[in-house]
ROPAVO-344701 format. One record per residue: x, y, z of N, C-alpha, C, O in turn; residue number from 0. Coordinates in nm, 3 decimals. Atoms other than C-alpha are relative to their C-alpha. Example, Ala and Ser with C-alpha at 12.3 -4.5 7.8 and 13.67 -1.06 7.14 Angstrom:
! ROPAVO-344701
{nxx:0.089&nyy:-0.119&nzz:0.000&caxx:1.230&cayy:-0.450&cazz:0.780&cxx:0.090&cyy:0.120&czz:0.000&oxx:0.194&oyy:0.118&ozz:0.066&n:0}
{nxx:-0.082&nyy:-0.119&nzz:-0.006&caxx:1.367&cayy:-0.106&cazz:0.714&cxx:-0.077&cyy:0.109&czz:0.073&oxx:-0.026&oyy:0.220&ozz:0.090&n:1}
//
This chain:
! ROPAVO-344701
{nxx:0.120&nyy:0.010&nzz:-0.081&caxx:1.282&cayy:-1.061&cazz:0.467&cxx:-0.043&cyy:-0.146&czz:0.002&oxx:-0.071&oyy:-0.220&ozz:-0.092&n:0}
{nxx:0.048&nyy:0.140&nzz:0.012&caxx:1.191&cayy:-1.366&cazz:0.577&cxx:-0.165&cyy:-0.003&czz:0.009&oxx:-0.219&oyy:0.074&ozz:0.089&n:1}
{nxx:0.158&nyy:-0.012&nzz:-0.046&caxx:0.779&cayy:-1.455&cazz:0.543&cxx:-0.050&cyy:-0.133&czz:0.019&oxx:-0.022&oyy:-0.234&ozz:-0.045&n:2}
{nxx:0.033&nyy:0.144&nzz:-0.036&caxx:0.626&cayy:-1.720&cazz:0.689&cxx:-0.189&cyy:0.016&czz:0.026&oxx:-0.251&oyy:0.122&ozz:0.022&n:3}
{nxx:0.160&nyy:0.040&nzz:0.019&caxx:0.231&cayy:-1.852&cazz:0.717&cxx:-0.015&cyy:-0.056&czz:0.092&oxx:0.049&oyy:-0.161&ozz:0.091&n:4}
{nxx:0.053&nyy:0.037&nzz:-0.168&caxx:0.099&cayy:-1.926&cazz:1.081&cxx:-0.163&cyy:-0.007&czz:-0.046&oxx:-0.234&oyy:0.049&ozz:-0.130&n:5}
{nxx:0.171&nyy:-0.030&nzz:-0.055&caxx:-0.251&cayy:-2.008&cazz:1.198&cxx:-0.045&cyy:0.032&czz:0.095&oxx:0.032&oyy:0.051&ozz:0.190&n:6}
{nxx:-0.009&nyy:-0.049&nzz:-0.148&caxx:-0.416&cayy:-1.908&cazz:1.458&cxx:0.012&cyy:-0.072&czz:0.118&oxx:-0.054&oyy:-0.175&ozz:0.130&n:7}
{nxx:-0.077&nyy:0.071&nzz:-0.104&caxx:-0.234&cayy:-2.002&cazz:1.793&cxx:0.106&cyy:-0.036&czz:-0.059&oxx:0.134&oyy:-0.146&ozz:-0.013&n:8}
{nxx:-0.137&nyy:0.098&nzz:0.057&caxx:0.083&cayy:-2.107&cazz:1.602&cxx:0.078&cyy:0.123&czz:0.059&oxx:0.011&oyy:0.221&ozz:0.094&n:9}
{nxx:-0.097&nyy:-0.044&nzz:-0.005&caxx:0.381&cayy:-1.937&cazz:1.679&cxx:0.115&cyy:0.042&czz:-0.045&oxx:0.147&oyy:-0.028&ozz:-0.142&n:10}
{nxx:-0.088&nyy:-0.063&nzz:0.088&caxx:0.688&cayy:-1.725&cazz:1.577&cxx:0.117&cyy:-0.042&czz:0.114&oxx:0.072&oyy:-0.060&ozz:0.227&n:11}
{nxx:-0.157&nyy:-0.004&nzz:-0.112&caxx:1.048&cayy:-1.774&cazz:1.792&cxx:0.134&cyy:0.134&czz:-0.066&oxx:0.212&oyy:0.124&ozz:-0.161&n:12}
{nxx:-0.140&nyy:-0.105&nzz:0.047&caxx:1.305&cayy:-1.445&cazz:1.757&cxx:0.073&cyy:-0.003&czz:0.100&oxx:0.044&oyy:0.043&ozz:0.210&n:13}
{nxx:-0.096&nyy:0.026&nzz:-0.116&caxx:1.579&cayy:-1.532&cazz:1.939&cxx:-0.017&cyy:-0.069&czz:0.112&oxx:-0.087&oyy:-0.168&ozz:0.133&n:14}
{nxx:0.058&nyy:0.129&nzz:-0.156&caxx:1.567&cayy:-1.674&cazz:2.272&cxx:-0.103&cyy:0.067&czz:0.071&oxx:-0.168&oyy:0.002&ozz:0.153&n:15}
{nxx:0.099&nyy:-0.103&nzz:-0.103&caxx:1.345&cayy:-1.406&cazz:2.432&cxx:-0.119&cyy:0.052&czz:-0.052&oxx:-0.204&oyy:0.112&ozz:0.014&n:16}
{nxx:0.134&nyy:-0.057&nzz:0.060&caxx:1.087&cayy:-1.317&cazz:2.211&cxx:-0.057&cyy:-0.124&czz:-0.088&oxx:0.005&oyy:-0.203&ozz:-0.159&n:17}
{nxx:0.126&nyy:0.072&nzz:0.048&caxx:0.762&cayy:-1.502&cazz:2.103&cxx:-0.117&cyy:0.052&czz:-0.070&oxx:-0.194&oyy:0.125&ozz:-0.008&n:18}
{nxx:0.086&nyy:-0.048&nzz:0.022&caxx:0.540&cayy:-1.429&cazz:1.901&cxx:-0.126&cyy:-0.091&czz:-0.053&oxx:-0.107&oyy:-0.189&ozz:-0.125&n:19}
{nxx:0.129&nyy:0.097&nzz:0.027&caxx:0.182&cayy:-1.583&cazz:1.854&cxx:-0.090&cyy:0.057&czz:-0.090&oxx:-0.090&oyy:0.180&ozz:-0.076&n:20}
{nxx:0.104&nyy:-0.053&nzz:0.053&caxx:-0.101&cayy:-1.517&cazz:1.611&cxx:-0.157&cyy:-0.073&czz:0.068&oxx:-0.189&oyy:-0.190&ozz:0.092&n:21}
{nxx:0.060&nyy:0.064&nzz:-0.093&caxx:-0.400&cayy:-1.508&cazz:1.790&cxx:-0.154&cyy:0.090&czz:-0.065&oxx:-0.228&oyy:0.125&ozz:0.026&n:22}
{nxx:0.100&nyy:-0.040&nzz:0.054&caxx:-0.692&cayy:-1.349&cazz:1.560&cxx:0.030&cyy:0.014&czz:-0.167&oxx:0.134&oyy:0.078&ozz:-0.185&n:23}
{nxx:0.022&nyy:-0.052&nzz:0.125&caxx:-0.736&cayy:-1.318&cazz:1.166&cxx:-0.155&cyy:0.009&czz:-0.012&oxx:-0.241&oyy:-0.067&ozz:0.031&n:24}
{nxx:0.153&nyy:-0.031&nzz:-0.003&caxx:-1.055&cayy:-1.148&cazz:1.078&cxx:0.007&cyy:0.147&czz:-0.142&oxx:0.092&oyy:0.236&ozz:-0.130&n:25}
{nxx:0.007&nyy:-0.131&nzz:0.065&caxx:-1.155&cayy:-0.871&cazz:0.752&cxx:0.153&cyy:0.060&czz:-0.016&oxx:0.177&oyy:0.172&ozz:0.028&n:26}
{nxx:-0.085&nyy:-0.075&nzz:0.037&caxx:-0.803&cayy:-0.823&cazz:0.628&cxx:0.119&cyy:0.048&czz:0.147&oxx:0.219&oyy:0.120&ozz:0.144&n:27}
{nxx:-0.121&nyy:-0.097&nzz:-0.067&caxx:-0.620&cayy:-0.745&cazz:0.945&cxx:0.004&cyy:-0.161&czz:0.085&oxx:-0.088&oyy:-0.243&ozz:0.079&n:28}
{nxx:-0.039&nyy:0.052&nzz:-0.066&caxx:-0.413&cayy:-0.982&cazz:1.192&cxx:0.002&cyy:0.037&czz:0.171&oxx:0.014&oyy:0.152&ozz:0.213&n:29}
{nxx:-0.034&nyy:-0.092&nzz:-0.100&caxx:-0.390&cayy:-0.970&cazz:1.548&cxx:0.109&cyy:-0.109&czz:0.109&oxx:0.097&oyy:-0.225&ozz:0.148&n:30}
{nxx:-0.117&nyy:0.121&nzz:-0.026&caxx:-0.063&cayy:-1.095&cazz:1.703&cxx:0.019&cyy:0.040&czz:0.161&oxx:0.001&oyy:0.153&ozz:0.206&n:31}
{nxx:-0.030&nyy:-0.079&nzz:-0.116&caxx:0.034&cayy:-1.116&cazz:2.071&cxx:0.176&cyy:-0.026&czz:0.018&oxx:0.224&oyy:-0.128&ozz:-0.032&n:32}
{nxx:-0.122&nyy:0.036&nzz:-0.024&caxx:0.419&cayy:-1.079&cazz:2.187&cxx:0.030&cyy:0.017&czz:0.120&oxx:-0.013&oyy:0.103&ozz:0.196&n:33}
{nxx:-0.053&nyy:0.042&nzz:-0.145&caxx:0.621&cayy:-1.232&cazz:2.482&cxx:0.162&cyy:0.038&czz:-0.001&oxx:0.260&oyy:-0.024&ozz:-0.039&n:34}
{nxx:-0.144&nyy:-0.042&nzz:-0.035&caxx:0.912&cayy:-1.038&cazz:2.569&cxx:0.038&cyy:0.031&czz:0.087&oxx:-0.054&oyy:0.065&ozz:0.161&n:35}
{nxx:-0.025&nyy:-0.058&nzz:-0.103&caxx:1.123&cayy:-0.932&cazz:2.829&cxx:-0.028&cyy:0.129&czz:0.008&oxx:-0.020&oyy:0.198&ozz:-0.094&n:36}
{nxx:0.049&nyy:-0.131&nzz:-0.013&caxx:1.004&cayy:-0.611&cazz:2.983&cxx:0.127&cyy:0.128&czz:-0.074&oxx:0.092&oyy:0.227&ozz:-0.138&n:37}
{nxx:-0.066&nyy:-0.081&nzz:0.079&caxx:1.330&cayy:-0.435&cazz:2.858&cxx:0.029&cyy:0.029&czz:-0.173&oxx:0.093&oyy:0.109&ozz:-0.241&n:38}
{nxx:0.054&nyy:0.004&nzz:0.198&caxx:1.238&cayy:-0.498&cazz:2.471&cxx:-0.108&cyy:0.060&czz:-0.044&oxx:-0.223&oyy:0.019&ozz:-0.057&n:39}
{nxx:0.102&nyy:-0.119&nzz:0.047&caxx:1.097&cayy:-0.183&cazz:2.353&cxx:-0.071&cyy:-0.058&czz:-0.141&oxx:-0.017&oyy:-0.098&ozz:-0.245&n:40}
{nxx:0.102&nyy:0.027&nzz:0.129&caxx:0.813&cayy:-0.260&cazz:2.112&cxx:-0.114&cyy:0.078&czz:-0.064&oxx:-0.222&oyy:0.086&ozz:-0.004&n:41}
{nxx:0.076&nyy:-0.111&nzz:0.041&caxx:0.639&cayy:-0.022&cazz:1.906&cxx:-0.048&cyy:-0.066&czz:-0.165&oxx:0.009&oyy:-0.153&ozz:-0.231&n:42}
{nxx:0.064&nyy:0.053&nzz:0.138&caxx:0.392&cayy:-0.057&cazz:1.569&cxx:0.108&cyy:0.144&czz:-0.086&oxx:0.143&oyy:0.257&ozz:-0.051&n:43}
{nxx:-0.083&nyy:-0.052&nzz:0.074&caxx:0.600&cayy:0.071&cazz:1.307&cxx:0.016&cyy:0.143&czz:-0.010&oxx:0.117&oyy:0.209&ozz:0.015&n:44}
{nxx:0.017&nyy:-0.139&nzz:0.014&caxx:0.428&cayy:0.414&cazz:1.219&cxx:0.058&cyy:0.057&czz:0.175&oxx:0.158&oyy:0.128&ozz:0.184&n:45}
{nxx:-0.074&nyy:-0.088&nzz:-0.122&caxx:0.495&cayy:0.523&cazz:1.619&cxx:0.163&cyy:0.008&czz:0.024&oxx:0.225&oyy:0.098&ozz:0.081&n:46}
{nxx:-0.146&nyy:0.020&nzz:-0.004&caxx:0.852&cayy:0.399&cazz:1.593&cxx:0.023&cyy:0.123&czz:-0.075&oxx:0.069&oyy:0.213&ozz:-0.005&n:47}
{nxx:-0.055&nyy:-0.080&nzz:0.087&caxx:0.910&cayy:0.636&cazz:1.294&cxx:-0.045&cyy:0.149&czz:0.046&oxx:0.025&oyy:0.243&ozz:0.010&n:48}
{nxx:-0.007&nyy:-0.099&nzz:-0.085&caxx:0.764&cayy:0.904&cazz:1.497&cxx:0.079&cyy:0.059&czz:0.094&oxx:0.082&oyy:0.182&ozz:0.104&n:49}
{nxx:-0.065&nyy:0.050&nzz:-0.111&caxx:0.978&cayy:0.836&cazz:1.779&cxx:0.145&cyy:0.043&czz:-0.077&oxx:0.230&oyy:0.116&ozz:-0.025&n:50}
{nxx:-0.145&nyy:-0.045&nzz:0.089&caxx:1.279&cayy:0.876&cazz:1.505&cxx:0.007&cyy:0.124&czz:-0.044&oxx:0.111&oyy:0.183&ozz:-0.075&n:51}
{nxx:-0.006&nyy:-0.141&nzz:0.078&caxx:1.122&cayy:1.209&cazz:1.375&cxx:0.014&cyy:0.077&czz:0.138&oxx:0.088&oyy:0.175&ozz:0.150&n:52}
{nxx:0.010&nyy:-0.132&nzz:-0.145&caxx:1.070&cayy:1.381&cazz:1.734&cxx:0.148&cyy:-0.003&czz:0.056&oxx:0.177&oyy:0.078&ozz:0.144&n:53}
{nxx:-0.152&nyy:-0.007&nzz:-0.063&caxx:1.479&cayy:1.281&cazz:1.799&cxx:0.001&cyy:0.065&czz:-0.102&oxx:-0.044&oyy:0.167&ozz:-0.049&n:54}
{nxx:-0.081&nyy:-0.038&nzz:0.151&caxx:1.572&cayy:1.412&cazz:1.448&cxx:0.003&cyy:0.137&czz:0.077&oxx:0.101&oyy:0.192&ozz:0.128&n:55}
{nxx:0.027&nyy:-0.165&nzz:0.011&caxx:1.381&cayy:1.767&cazz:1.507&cxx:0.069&cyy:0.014&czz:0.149&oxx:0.119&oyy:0.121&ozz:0.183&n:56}
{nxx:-0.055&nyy:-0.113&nzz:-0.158&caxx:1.505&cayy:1.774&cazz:1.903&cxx:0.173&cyy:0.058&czz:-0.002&oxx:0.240&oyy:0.154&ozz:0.035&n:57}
{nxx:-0.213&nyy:-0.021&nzz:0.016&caxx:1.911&cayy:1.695&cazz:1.800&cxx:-0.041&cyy:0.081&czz:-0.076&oxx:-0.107&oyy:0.147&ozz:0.004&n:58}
{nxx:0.004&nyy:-0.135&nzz:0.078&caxx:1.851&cayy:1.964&cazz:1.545&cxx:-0.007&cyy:0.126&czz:0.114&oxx:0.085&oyy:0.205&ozz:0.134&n:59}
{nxx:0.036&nyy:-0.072&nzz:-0.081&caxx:1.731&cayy:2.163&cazz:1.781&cxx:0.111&cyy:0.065&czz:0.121&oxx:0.135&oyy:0.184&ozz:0.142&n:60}
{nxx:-0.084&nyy:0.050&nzz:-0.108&caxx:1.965&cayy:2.096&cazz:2.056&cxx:0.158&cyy:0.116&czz:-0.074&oxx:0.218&oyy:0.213&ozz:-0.026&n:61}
{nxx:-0.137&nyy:-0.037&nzz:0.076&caxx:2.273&cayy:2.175&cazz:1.781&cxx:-0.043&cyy:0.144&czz:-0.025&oxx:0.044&oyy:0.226&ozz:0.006&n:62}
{nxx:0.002&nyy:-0.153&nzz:0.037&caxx:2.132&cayy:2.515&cazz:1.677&cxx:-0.037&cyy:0.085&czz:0.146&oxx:-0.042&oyy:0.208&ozz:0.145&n:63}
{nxx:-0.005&nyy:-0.085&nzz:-0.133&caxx:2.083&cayy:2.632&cazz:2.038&cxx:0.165&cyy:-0.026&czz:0.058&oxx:0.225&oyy:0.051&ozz:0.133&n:64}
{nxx:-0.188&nyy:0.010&nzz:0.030&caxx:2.472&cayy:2.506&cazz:2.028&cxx:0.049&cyy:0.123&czz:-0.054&oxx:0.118&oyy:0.210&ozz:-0.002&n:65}
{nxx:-0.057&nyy:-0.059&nzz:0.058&caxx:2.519&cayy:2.676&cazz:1.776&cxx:0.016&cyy:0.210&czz:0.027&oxx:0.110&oyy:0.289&ozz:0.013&n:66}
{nxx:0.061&nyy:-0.132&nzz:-0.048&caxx:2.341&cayy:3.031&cazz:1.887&cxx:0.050&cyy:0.058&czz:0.116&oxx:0.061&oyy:0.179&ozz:0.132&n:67}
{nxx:-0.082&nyy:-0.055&nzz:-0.126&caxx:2.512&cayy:3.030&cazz:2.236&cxx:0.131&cyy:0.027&czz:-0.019&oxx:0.173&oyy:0.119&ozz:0.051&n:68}
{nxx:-0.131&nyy:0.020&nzz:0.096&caxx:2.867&cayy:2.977&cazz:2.036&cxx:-0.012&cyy:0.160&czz:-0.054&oxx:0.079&oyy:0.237&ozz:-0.022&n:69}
{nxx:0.005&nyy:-0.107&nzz:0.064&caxx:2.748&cayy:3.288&cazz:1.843&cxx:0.001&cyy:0.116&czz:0.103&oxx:0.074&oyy:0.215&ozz:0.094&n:70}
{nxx:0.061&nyy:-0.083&nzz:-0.110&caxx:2.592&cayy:3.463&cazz:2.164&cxx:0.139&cyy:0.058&czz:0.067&oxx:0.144&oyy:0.177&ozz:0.099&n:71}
{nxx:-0.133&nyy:0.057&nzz:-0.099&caxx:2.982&cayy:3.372&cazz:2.350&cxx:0.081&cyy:0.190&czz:-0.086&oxx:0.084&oyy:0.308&ozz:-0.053&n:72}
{nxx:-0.070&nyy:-0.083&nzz:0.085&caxx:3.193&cayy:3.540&cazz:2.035&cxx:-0.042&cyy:0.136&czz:-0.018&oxx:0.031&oyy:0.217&ozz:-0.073&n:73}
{nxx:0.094&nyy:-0.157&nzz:0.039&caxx:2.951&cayy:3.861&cazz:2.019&cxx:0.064&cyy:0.061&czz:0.114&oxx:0.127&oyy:0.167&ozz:0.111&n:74}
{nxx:-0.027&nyy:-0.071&nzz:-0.141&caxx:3.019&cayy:3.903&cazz:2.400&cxx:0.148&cyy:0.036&czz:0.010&oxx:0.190&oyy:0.130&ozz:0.077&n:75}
{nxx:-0.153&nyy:0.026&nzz:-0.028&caxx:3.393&cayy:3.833&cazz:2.368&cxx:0.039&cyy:0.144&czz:-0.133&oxx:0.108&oyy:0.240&ozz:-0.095&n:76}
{nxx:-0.011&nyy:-0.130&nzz:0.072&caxx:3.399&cayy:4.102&cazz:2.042&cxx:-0.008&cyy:0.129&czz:0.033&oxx:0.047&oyy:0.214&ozz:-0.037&n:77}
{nxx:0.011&nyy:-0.063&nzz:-0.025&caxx:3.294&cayy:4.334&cazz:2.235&cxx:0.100&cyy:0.088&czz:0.172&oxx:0.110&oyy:0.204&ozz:0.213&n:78}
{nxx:-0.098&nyy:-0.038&nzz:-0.066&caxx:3.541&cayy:4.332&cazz:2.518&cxx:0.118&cyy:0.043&czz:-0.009&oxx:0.182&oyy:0.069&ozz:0.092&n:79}
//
């Protein structure tokens, strides 16, 4: 992890396309703005990890309705 110490208005550089500025400290919290291209999905951490749990439970999901039609198939075919 790299950590670094800005003030306000100073700047961050990630890569060639993203910028980032600090542009408020106040009571413990920061407030930063970022310059990216519109196709650079950016999310605060906790929604990201949301975003990872609502794929988890849908591919789960997805695979056991796989799996249930697979079952549904062989029942039909047992019986012919």
């Amino acid at each position: 992890m790299l950590v670094l110490t800005r003030k306000i208005g100073e700047r961050i550089k990630i890569g060639e396309e993203v910028t980032v500025r600090i542009l408020e400290v106040s009571k413990g919290t920061v407030r930063i703005g970022i310059e990216a291209p519109q196709d650079v999905k950016i999310y605060r951490y906790e929604i990201y990890e949301k975003i990872l749990e609502e794929n988890l439970k849908a591919s789960k999901g997805a695979f056991s309705d796989i799996e249930e039609a697979a079952s549904l198939w062989r029942q039909k075919e047992d019986k012919e």
